[in-house]
C-alpha positions as CSV (number, residue, x, y, z in Angstrom):
1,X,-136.0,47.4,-114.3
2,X,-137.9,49.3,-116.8
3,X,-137.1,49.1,-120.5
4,X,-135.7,46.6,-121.9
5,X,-134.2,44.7,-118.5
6,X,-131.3,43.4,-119.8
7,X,-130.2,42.3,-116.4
8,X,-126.7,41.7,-116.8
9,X,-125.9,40.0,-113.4
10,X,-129.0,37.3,-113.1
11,X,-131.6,35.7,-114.5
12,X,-135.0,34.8,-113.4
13,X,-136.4,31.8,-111.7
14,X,-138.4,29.6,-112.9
15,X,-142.3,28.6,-112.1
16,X,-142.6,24.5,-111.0
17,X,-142.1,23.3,-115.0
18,X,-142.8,19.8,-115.2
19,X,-142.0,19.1,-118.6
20,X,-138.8,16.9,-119.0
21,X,-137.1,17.4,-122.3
22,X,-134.7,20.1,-123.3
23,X,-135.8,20.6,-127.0
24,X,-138.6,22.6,-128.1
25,X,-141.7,23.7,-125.8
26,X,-144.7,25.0,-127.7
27,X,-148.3,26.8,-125.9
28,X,-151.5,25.0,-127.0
29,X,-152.0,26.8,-130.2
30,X,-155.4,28.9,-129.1
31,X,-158.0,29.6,-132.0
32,X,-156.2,31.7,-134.5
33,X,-157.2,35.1,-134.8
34,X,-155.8,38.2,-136.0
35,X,-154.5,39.7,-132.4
36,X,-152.8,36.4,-131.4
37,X,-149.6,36.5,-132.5
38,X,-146.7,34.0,-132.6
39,X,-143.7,34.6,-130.2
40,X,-140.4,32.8,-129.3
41,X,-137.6,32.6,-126.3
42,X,-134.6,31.9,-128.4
43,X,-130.7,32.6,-129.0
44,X,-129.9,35.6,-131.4
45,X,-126.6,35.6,-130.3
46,X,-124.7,32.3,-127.9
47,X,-125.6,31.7,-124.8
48,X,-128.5,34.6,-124.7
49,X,-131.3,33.3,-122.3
50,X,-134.5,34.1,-121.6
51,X,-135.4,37.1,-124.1
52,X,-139.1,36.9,-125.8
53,X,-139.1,38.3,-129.4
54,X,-141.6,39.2,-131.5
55,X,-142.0,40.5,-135.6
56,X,-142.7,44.1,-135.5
57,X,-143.9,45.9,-138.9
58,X,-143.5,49.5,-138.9
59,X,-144.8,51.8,-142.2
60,X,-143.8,55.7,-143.5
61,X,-146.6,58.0,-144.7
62,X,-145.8,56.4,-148.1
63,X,-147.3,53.3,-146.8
64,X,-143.7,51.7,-147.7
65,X,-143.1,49.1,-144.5
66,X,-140.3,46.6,-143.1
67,X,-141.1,43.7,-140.9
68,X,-138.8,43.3,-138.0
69,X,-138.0,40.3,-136.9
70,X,-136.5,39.5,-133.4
71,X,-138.1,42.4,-131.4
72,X,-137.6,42.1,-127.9
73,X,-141.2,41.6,-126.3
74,X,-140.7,44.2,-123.1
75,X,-143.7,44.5,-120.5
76,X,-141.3,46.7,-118.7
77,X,-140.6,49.7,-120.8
78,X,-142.5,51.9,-122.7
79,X,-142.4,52.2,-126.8
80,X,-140.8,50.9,-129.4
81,X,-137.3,50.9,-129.9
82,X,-135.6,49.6,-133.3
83,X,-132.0,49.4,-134.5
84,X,-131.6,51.9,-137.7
85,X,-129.6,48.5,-139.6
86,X,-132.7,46.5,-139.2
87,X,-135.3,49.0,-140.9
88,X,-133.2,48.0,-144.6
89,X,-133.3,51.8,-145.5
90,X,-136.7,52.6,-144.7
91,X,-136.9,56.3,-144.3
92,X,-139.7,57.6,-141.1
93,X,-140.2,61.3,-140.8
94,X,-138.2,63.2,-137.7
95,X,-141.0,63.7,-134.6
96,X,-139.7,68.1,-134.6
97,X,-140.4,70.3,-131.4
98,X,-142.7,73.3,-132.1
99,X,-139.3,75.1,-133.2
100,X,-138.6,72.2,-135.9
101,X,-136.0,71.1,-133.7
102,X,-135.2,67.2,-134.2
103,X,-136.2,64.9,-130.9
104,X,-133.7,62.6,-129.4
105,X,-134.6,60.4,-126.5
106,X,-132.0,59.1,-123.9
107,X,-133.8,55.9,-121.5
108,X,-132.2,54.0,-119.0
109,X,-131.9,50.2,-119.3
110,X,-130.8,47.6,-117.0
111,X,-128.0,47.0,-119.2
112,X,-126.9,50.7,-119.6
113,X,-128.8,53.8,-121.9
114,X,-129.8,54.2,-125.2
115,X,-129.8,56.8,-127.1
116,X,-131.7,57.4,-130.4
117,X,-133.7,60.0,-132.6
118,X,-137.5,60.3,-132.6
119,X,-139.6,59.3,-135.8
120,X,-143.2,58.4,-136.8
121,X,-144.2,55.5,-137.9
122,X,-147.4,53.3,-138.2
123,X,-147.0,49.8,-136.0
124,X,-148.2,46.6,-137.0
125,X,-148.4,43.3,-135.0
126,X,-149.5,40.6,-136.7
127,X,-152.7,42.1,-138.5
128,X,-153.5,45.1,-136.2
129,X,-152.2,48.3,-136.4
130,X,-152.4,51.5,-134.8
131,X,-154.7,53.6,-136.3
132,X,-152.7,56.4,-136.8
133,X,-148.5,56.8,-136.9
134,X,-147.1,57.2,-133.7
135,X,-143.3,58.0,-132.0
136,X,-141.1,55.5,-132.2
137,X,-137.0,55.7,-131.3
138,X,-134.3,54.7,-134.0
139,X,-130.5,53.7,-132.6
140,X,-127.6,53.0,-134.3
141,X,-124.5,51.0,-133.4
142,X,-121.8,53.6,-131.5
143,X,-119.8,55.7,-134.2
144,X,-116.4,57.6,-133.9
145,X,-118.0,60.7,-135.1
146,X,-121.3,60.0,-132.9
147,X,-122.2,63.7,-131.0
148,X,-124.3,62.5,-127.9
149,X,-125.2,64.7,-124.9
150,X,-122.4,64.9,-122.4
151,X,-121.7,62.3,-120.1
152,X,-123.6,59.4,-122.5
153,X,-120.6,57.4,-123.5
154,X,-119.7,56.5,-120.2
155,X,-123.3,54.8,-120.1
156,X,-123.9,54.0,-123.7
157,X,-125.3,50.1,-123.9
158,X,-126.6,50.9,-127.9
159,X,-124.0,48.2,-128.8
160,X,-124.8,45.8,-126.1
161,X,-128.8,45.9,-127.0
162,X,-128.2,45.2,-130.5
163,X,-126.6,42.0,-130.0
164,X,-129.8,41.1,-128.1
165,X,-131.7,41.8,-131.5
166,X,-133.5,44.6,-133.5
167,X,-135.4,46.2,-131.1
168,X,-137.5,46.8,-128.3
169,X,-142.0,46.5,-127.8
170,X,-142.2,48.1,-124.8
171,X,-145.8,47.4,-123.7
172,X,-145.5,48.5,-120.3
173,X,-148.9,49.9,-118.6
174,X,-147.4,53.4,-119.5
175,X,-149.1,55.2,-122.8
176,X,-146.4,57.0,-122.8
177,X,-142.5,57.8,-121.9
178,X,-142.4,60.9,-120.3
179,X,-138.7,61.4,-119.7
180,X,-135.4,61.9,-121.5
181,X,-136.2,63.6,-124.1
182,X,-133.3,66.3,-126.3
183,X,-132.9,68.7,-129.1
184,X,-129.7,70.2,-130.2
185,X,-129.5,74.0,-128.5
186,X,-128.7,77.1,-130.4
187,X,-125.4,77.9,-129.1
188,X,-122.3,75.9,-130.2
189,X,-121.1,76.4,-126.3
190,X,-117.4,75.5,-125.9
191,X,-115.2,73.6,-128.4
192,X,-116.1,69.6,-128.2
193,X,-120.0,70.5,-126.6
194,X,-122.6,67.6,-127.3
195,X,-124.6,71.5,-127.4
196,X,-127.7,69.0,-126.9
197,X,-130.1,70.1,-124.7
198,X,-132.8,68.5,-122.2
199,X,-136.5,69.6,-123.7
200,X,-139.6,68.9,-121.9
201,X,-142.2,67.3,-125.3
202,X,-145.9,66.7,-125.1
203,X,-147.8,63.3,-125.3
204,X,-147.6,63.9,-129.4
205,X,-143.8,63.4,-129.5
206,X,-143.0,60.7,-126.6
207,X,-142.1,57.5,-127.3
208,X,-146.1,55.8,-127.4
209,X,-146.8,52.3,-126.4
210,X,-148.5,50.7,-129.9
211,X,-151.1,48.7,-127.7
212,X,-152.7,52.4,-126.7
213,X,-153.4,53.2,-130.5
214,X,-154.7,49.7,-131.5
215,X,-158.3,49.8,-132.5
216,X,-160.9,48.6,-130.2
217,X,-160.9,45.9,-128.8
218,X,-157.2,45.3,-129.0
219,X,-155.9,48.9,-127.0
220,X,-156.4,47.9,-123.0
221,X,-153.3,45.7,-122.5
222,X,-151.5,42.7,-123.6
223,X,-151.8,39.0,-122.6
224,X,-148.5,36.6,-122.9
225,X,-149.2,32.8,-123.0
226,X,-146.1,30.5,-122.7
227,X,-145.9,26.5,-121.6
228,X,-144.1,25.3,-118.9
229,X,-140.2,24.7,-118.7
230,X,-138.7,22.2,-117.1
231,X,-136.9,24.0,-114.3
232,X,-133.5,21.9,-114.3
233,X,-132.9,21.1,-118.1
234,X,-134.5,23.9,-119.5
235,X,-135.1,24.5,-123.5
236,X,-133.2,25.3,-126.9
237,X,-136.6,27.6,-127.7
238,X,-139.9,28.2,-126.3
239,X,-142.6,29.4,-128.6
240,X,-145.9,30.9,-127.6
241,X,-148.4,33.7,-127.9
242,X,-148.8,37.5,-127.7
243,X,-152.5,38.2,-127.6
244,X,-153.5,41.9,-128.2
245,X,-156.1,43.4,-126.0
246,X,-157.7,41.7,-122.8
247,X,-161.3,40.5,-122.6
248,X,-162.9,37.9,-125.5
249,X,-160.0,39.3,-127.8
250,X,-158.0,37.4,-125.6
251,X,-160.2,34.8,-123.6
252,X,-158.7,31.9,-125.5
253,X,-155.4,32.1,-124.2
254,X,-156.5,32.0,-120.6
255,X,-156.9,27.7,-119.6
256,X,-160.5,26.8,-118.4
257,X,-160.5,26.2,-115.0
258,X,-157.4,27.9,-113.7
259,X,-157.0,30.6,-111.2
260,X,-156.5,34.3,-112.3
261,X,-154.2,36.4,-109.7
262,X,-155.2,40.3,-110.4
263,X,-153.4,43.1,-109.0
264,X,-153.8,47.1,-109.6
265,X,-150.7,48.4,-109.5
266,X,-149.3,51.9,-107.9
267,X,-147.4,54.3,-109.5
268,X,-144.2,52.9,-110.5
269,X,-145.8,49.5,-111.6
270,X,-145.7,47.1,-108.4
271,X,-147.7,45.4,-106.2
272,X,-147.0,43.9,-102.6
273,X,-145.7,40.4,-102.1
274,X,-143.7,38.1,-99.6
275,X,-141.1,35.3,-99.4
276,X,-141.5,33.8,-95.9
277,X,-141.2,37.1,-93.5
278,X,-140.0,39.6,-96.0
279,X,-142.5,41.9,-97.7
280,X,-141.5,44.0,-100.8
281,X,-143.8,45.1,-104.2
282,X,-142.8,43.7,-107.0
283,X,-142.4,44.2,-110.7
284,X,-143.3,41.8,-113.4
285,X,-141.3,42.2,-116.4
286,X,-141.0,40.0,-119.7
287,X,-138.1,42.1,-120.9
288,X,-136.1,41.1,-117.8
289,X,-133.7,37.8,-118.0
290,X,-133.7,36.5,-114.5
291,X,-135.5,36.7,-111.0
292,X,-134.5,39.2,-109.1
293,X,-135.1,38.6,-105.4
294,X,-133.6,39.1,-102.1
295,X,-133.1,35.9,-100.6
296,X,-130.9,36.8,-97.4
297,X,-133.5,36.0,-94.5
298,X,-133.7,32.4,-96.0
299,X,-130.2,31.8,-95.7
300,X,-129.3,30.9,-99.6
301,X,-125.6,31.5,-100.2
302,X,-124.0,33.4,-103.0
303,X,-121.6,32.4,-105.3
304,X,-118.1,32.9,-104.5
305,X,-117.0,35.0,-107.2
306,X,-120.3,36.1,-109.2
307,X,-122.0,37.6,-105.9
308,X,-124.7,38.8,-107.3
309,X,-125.5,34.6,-108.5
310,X,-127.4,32.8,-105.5
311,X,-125.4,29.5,-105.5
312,X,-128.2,27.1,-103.7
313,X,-126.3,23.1,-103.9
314,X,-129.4,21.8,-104.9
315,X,-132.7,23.4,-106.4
316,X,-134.7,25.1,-103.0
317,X,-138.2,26.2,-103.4
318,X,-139.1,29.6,-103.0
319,X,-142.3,30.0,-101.9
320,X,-144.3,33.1,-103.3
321,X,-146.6,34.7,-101.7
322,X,-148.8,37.7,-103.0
323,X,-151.4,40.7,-101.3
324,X,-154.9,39.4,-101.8
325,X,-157.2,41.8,-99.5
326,X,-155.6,42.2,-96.3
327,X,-153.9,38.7,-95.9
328,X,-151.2,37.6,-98.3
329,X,-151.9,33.9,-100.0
330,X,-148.8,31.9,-101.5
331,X,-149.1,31.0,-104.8
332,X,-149.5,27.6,-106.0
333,X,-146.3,27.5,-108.4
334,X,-143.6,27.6,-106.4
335,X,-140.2,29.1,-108.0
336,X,-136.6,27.5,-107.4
337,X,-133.1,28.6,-107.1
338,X,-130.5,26.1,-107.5
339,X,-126.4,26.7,-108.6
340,X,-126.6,29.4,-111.0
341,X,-123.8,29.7,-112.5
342,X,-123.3,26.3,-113.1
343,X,-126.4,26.0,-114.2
344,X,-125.5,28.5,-116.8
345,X,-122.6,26.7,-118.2
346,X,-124.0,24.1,-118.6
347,X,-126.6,24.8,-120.4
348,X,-125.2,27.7,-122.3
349,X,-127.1,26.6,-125.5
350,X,-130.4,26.7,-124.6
351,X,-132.6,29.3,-124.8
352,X,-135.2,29.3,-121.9
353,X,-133.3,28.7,-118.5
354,X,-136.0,29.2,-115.8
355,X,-133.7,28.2,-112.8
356,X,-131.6,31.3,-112.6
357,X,-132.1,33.8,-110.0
358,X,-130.0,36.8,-108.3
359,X,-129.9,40.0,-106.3
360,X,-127.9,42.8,-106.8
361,X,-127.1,44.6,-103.1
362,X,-126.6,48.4,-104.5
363,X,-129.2,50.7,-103.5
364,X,-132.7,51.2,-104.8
365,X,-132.8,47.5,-105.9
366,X,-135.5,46.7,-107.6
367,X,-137.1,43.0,-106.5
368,X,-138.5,41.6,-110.5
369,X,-140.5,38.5,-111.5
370,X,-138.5,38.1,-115.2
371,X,-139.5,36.1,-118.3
372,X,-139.0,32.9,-115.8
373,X,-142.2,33.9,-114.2
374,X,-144.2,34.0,-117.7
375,X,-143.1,29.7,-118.2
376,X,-146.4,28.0,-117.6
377,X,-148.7,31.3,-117.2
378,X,-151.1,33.2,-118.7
379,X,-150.1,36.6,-117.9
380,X,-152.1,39.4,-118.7
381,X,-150.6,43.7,-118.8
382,X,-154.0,46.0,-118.5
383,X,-153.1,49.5,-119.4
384,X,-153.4,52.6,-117.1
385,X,-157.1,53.7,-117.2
386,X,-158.5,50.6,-118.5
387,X,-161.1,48.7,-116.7
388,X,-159.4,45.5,-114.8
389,X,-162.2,42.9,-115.5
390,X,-160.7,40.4,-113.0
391,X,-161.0,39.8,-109.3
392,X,-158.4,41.7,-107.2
393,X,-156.1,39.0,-105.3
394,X,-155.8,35.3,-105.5
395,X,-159.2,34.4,-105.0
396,X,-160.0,30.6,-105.3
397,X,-161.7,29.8,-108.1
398,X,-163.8,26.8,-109.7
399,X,-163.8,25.6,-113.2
400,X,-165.5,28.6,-115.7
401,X,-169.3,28.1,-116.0
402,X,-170.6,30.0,-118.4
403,X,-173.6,32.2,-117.9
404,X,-176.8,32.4,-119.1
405,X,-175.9,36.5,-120.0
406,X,-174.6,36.8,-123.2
407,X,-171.7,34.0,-123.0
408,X,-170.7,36.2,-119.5
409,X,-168.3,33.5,-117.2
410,X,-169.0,33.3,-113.4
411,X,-166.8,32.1,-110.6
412,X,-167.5,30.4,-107.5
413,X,-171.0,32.8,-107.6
414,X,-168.9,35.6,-105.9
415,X,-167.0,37.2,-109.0
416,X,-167.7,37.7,-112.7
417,X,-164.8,38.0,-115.2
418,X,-166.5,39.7,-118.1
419,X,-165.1,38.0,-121.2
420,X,-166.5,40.5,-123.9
421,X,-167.7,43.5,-121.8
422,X,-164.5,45.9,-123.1
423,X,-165.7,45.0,-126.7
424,X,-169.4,45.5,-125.8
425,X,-167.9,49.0,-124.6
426,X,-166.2,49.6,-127.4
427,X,-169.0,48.9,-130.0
428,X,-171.4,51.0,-128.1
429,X,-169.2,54.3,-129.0
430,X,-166.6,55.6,-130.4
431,X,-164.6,57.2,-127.4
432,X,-161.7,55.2,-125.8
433,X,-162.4,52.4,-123.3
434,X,-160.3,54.0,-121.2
435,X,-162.1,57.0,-120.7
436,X,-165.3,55.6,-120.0
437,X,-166.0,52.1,-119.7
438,X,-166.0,52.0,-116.0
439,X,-168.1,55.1,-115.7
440,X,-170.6,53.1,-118.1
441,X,-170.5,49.6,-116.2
442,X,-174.0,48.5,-115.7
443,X,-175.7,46.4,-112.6
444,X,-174.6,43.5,-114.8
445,X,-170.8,44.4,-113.6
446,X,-170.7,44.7,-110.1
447,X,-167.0,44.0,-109.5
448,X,-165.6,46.2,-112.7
449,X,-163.3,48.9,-112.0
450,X,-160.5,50.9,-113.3
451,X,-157.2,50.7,-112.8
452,X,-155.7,54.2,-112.6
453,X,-151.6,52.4,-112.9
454,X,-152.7,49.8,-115.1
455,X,-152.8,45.5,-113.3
456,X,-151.7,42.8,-114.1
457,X,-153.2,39.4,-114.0
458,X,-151.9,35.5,-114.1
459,X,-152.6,32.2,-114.2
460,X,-151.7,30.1,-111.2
């Protein structure tokens, strides 16, 4: 589910939360610093569950800016989306095709498509910024007069993601979103034609993930710290932390002592996992609302009437398992599916419902670990091209030790994670991290590499 994974028929499961009350859950507040950023699971609208925002600040050349609030935090899409009502008038020039054409953009969602029109803008997250404006996508609500390419209102979700809030951060391990892109042809074409047409745009004009054009250290990836949830009562809210770039920008959100999971991804974002005999890859995706998991071969019925709802009579464990070299190793935290729906109902008001879990039979389904997986993790999104300074699989691992190298932190002797080696990168020149930092690894890094798809990395 790519985008902004508004699953409309589940929601995900939840991680083993211990904690008992339903009110508010807060992460251990790690030592401020400017690319830790507050973040929050709650209700824009009733009975919404399990949607991470975030306050997005976007500027014009004329250095005029609006801070939006409620951004939907999205490690499964790619860019940043914002409805037009929520910028207050703020005017961003038109990204143009090399004809001066206006750029549109038409992306799939789990929820339905989106359409909007191209603009630059400079992006701000707390206090970092890219360093120079960037694409970014404006919607509107669906007009009467609206003139979309044919065949878009009979998929058109604008209205259905603005009730979810003002936007979309997708910070996906994508730089940038290739696809979808439209300018308006030259020929008028038959009375009523959209007269839009499907344009192939370079890098310059696509939708661009803002982590890519942070400054160094804060450009390789994301890192989303949330507490734990108690799977059967839930939350009204769950606040946390966005932490921008991975290494010692970032070291503080990651618990002493706990064990990191790593995994490069392939090509569309996955990596292999297992629930008892079934093997499948996997996406992880904050922007998703629900666990999405085929459950058949353990014998979980569905609910009567809302098939796509597993309808478990009590809460069942679901036992995790993940590729860690050529064996797979279950994961500590179990997840659990339990009555769904009426779990829902129930608890219709609060916010962060981790015990909610689904499957959806058509075709092509798409197994996801949703925002339910992030309760009680550290979870970490490295970008493609950017060095993965943890230990591929689900190695065990001791309490950190530091080293005697420059603050460097060893575990169990066989693997280094390299707390500040991207920023010791970065400061040693000014080209990218990506494009060189695994080429430049010294004997001090035996285990560095770089990810071509991006990883991603948890606590467990």
């Amino acid at each position: 589910m790519s985008l902004v994974s508004t699953c409309r028929f589940f929601v995900l499961v939840p991680l083993a939360a211990t904690l008992g009350a339903a009110g508010a859950h807060a992460a251990a507040a790690p030592q401020l610093a400017d690319n830790i950023v507050p973040i929050e699971v709650r209700q824009v609208t009733p009975t919404q569950y399990n949607k991470l925002f975030v306050d997005v600040t976007v500027c014009n050349a004329a250095r005029q800016c609006r801070t939006v609030p409620d951004v939907l935090v999205d490690t499964g899409s790619t860019g940043l989306r914002l409805l037009r009502g929520a910028l207050d008038g703020l005017e961003l020039a038109p990204v143009k095709d090399p004809r001066g054409r206006a750029v549109a953009n038409w992306s799939s969602f789990g929820s339905g498509d989106l359409w909007g029109t191209m603009h630059f803008a400079q992006v701000r997250v707390g206090a970092i910024a890219t360093t120079r404006a960037i694409p970014v996508e404006v919607y509107d609500l669906p007009g009467r007069r609206d003139k979309l390419p044919d065949g878009y209102a009979n998929v058109d979700a604008r209205r259905e993601i603005a009730r979810m809030g003002n936007g979309i951060l997708g910070i996906s391990p994508h730089r940038h979103h290739a696809r979808g892109y439209y300018v308006k042809g030259d020929k008028a074409g038959a009375p009523g034609a959209s007269r839009w047409v499907e344009v192939r745009v370079d890098a310059a004009r696509q939708l661009t993930n803002p982590i890519a054009y942070f400054p160094a250290p804060y450009d390789n990836g994301s890192v989303i710290s949330l507490p734990e949830v108690d799977w059967t009562s839930g939350a009204n809210r769950v606040q946390g932390w966005l932490g921008l770039g991975i290494g010692a920008a970032t070291e503080a959100l990651f618990p002493r002592g706990a064990r990191v999971v790593s995994h490069d991804l392939d090509d569309d974002g996955l990596f292999p996992a297992a629930i008892g005999t079934r093997r499948f890859d996997v996406l992880v995706d904050s922007g998703t609302n629900a666990l999405s998991l085929d459950l058949s071969h353990l014998g979980v019925s569905r609910h009567a009437r809302y098939a796509s709802y597993y309808d478990a009579p009590a809460p069942v464990p679901i036992e995790l398992a993940v590729r860690s070299g050529d064996d797979y190793v279950r994961l500590v935290r179990p997840l659990y599916v339990g009555p769904t729906v009426k779990y829902l109902k129930e608890r219709s008001t609060h916010a962060a419902l981790p015990m909610v879990v689904g499957w959806d039979e058509a075709p092509r389904s798409l197994s996801v670990l949703g925002l339910p997986f992030f309760y009680g993790r550290t979870v970490a999104t490295g970008l493609r091209g950017t060095v993965n300074p943890f230990p591929q699989g689900a190695a065990a691992v001791s309490q950190l030790v530091p080293d005697d190298d420059e603050g460097f932190e060893i575990i169990d002797d066989d693997f280094e994670i390299i707390d500040d080696y991207v920023e010791r990168v970065s400061n040693s020149s000014a080209a990218p991290v990506a494009n060189d930092a695994a080429r430049r690894a010294d004997d001090d890094f035996e285990f560095v590499s770089k990810s071509a798809n991006g990883f991603i990395a948890y606590t467990d």
